[in-house]
C-alpha positions in Angstrom: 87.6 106.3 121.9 90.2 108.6 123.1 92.2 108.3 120.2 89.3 108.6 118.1 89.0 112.0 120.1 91.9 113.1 119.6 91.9 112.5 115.7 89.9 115.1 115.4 91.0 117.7 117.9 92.7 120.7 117.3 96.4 119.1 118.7 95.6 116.8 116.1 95.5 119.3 113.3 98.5 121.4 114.5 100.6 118.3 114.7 99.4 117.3 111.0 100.3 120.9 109.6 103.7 121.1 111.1 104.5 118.1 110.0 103.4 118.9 106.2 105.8 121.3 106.3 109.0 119.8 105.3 107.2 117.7 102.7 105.1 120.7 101.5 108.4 122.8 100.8 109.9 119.9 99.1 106.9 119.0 97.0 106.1 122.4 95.6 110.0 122.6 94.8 109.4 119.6 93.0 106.5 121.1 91.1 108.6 124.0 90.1 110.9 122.0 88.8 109.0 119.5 86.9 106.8 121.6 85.3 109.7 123.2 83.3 110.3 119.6 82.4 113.4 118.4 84.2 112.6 115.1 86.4 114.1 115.4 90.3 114.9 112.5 92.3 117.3 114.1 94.1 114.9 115.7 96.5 115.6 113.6 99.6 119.3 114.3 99.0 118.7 117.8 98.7 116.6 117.7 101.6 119.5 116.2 103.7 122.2 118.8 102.8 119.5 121.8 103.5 119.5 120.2 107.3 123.0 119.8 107.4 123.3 123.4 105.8 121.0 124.6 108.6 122.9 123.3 111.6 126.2 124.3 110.2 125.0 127.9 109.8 123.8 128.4 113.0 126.6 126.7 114.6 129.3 129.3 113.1 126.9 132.3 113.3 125.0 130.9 116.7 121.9 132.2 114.8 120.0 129.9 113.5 118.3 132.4 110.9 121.7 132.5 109.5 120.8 128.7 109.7 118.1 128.7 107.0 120.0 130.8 104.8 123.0 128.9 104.7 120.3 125.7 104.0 118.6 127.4 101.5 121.9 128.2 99.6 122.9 124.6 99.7 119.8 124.0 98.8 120.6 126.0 95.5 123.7 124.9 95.3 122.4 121.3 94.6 120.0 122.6 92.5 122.4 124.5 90.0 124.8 120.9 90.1 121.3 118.8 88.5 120.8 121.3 86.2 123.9 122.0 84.9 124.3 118.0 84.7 120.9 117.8 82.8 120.8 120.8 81.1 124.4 121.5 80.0 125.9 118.0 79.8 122.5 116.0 79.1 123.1 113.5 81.7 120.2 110.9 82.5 117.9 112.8 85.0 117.1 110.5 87.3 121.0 108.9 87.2 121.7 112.4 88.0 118.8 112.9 90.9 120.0 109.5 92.3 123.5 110.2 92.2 122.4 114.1 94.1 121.2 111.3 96.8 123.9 109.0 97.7 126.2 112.3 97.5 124.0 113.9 100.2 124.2 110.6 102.5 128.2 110.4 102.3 129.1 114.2 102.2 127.0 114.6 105.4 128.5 111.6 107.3 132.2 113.2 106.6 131.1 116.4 106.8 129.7 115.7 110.1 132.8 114.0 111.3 134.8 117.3 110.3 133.3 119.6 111.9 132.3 118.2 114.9 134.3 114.7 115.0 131.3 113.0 115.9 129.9 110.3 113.8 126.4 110.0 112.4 125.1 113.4 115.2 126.2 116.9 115.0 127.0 119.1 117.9 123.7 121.0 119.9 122.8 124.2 117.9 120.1 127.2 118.8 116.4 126.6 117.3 114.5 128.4 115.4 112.3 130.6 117.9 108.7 130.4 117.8 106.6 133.5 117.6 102.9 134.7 118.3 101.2 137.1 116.0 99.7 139.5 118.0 96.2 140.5 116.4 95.7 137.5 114.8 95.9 135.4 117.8 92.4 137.5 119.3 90.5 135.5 116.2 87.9 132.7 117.8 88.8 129.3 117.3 91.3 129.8 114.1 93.9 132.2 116.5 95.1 129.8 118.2 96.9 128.8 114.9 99.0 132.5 115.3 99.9 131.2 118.5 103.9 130.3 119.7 104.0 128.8 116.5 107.1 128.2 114.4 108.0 131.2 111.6 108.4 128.4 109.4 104.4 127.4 109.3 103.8 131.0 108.0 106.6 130.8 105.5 105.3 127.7 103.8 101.6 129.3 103.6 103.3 132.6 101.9 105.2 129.9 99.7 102.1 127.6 98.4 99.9 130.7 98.0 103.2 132.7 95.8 104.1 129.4 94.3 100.0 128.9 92.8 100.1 132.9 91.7 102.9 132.6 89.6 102.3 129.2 88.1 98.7 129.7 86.9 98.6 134.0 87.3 101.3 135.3 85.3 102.9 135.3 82.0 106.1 133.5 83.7 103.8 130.6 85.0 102.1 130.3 82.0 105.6 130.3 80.1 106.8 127.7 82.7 104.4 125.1 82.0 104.5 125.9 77.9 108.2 125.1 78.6 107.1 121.6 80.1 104.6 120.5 77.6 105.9 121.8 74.4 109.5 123.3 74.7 110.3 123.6 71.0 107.3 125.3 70.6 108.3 127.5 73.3 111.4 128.2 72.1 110.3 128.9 69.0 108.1 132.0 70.3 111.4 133.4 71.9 111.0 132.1 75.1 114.8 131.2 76.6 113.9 127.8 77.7 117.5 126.6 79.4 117.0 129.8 81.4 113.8 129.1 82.8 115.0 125.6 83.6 117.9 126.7 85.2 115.9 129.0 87.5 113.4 126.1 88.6 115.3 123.4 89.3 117.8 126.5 91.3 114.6 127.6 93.4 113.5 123.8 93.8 116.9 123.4 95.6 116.6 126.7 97.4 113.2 125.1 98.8 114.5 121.4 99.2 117.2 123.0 101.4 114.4 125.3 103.2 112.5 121.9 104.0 115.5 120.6 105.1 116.3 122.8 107.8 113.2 122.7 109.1 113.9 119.3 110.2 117.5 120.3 112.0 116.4 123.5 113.6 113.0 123.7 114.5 112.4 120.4 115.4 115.4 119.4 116.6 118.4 121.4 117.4 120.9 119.1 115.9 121.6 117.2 112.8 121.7 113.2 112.8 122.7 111.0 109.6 119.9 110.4 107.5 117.4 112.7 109.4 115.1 113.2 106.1 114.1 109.6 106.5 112.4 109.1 103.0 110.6 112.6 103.7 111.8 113.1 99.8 110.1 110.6 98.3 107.2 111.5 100.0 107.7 115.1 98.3 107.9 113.3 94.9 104.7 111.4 95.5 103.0 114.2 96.8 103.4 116.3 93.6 102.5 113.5 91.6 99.3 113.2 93.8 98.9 116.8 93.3 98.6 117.1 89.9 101.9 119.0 89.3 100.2 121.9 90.9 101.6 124.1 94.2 97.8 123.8 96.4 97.6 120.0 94.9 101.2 119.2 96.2 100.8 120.9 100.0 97.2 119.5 100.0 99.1 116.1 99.1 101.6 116.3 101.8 98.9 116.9 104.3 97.7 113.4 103.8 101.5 111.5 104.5 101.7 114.3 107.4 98.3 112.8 108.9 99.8 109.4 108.5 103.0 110.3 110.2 101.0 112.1 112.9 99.4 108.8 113.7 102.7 107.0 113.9 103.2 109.1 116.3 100.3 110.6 118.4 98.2 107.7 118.6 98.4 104.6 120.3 97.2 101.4 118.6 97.2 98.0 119.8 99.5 96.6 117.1 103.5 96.0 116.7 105.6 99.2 116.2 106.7 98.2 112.4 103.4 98.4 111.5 103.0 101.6 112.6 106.4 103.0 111.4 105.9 101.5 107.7 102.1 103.3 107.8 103.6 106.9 106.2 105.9 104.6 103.5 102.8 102.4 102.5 100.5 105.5 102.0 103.4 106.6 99.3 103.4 103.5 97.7 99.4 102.8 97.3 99.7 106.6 96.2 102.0 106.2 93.6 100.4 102.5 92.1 96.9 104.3 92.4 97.7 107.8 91.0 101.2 107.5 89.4 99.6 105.7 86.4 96.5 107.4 85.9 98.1 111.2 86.8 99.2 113.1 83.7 102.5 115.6 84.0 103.9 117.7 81.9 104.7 116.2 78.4 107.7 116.8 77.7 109.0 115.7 81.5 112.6 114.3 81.3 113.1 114.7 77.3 115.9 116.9 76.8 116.4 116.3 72.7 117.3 118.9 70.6 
């Protein structure tokens, strides 16, 4: 009964959104990049070196908003390397997203050891502060959501709301996913498709990266070796499970943050590995259930002349 309680309290709720956030940022980068028809398995890799990014910004700057910007230009960084791989040279995109992973898990590990000659932990760095918005919190019931909260909760709202806008408002959004179905056709009407590509899978590194810090300085104040922990996958499903759309995706990630949150939060009478695998088995039903029947863009991952 108490954990039935506190399934629906408002702890409950908080712990669920903060914990969407990393996968929301990743997911809707995922979108992004999808949509202008360039597959990305390399989120989860991308992910990792935005956390790494993040702690090794604010441990030269001992600021960790210097922290997120150093993440989220990683982040692009990363980006710009799968495109120019996929665009440029034609690689196979999801050779190239898998290859963007086990980079990721080797560069951090020496990385790490360089900088701090640790192995598999970094050094303690500053996090993120929280803040309180100051009329908003004076709102019944919802202002306790404005409340010592972390910046990045209100960033990621800012991001799914600009992300939707764009994508199904304006004549770039509408280009983007013209780009994704029918790039020749595109083309054709002048619209420079390798530059729109290049600039989504660029910003779905930027926001990979952005995720990723989240996880290495807000909460924690450190980085450890392999810290994402499968988060990217769960981005990837998420989008699928979203329909390829910004609000779909973070409404997606909600649901693997609720099942993490019960990992965590809530105490059930069964062994620990049950619990632990309860996030990774929601991907997987998600992805046999919806993978098959979800449609993307059309012209996802065919990059012939």
């Amino acid at each position: 009964m108490e954990n039935l309680s506190y399934l629906f309290s408002f702890d409950m709720l908080m712990t669920i959104l903060r914990l969407a956030i990393p996968i929301g940022l990743a997911a809707i980068g995922g979108t992004i990049c999808e949509r202008s028809g360039i597959i990305n398995l390399g989120i989860e890799g991308m992910m990792l070196l935005g956390a790494f990014g993040g702690v090794l910004g604010t441990h030269l700057t001992d600021n960790p908003w210097m922290g997120v910007l150093m993440a989220i230009f990683v982040g692009g960084l990363i980006g710009l390397l799968h495109a120019v791989l996929c665009i440029k040279f034609k690689t196979n995109q999801s050779v190239s997203g898998v290859g963007i992973n086990i980079l990721a898990t080797g560069l951090t590990v020496v990385l790490t050891r360089a900088v701090w000659k640790t192995d598999g932990i970094s050094g303690q760095v500053d996090q993120l502060p929280s803040i309180t918005i100051p009329v908003l919190q004076d709102i019944p019931f919802i202002g306790r959501i404005f409340v010592n909260q972390s910046p990045y909760l209100f960033i990621t709202i800012a991001v799914v709301a600009i992300a939707w806008f764009v994508m199904y408002k304006t004549k770039v959004g509408l280009r983007l996913r013209a780009i994704g179905d029918h790039p020749k056709a595109a083309e054709t009407v002048g619209i420079n498709v390798k530059k729109y590509r290049y600039v989504a899978v660029i910003i779905c590194g930027m926001l990979c990266g952005l995720g990723g810090a989240y996880l290495s300085i807000v909460q924690n104040n450190r980085f450890i070796n392999n810290m994402v922990a499968g988060r990217g996958f769960m981005a990837l499903a998420a989008n699928i499970f979203g329909g390829w759309n910004p609000l779909g995706s973070f409404l997606a990630s909600i649901v693997f943050a609720f099942a993490q949150a019960v990992r965590i939060k809530l105490s059930i009478n069964i062994p620990d590995q049950f619990v632990q695998m309860l996030p990774y088995v929601i991907t997987l039903l998600v992805l046999v259930g919806i993978g098959g029947k979800s449609k993307g863009p059309e012209a996802l991952g065919d990059m012939s002349d």
